[in-house]
C-alpha positions in Angstrom: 1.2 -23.3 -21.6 -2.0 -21.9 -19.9 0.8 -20.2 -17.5 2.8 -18.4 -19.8 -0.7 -17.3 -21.6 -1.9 -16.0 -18.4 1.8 -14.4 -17.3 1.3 -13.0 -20.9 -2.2 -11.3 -20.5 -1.3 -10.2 -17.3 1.9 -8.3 -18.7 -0.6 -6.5 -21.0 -2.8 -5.6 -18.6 0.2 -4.2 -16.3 1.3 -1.9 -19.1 -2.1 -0.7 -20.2 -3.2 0.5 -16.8 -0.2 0.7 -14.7 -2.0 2.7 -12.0 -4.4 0.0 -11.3 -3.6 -3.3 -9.9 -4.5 -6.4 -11.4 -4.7 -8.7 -8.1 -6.6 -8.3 -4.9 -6.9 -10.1 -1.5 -9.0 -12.4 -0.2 -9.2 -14.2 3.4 -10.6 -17.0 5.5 -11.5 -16.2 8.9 -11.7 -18.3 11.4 -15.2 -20.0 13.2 -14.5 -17.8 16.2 -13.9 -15.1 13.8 -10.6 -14.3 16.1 -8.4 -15.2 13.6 -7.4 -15.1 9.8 -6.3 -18.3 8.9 -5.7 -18.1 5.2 -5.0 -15.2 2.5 -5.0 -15.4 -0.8 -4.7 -13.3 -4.6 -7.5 -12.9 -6.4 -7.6 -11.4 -10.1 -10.1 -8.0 -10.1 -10.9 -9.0 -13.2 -12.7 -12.1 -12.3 -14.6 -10.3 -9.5 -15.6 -7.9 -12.1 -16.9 -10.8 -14.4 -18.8 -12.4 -11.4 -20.8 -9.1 -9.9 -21.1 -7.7 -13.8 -18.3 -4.8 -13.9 -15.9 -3.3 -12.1 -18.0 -0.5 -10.3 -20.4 -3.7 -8.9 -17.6 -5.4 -7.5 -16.6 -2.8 -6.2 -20.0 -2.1 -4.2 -19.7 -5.8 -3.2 -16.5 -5.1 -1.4 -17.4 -1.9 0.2 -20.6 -3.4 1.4 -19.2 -6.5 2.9 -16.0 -4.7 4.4 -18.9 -2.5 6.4 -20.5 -6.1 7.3 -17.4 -7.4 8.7 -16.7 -3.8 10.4 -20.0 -4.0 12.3 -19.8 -8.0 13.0 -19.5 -8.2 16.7 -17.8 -11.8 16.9 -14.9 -10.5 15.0 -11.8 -9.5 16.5 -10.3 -6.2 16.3 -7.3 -7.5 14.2 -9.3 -9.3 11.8 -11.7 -6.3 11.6 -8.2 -4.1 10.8 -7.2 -6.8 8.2 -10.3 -7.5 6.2 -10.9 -3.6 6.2 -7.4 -3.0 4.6 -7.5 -5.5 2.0 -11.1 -5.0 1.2 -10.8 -1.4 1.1 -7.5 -1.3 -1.4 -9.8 -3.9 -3.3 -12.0 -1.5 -4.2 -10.1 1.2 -4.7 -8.4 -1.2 -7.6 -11.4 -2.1 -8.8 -12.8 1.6 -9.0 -9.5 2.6 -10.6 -10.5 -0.4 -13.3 -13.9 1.0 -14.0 -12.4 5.0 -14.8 -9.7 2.8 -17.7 -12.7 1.1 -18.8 -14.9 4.2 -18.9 -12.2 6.0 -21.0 -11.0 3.5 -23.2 -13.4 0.2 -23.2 -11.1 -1.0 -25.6 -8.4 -1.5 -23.0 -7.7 -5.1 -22.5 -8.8 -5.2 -18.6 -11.7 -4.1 -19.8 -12.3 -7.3 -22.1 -14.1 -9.9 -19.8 
């Protein structure tokens, strides 16, 4: 039941805000930091209700993907990776804050 209520939220979402993606990325990286070793989806709008909105979370991301940019003990590749998906992260999540800004009312907007 608690799938087909979240398949049905997410469906509402989708067609309120089509421009915007619902789901992000998130990775593991390995001790030596040479390696991802695990990737996963991650709703945007939970990271909005953990750093209080969409234009924090956003921050968050931007500021971290800069961390891992500068981190000497990480590879190029997992540099390249976490850049990518952090960067289209925010970029979701900053398209998230201009629906909520125009329309608050706008179920992604409801967390």
């Amino acid at each position: 039941m608690k799938v087909i209520l979240t398949a049905c939220t997410l469906f509402s979402l989708a067609s309120s805000a089509m421009a915007c993606d619902l789901t992000g990325v998130k990775g593991a990286i390995s001790n030596d930091g040479q390696a991802i070793t695990a990737r996963q989806s991650i709703l945007l709008t939970d990271q909005a209700r953990t750093y209080g909105g969409y234009e924090r979370a956003a921050a968050y991301m931007e500021q971290n993907r800069l961390e891992v940019l500068q981190n000497a003990a990480y590879s190029q590749a997992v540099k390249d990776q976490v850049s990518s998906d952090m960067l289209k992260n925010a970029q979701d999540l900053k398209c998230w804050a201009l629906v909520c800004k125009k329309d608050s009312s706008d179920p992604g907007c409801q967390f």
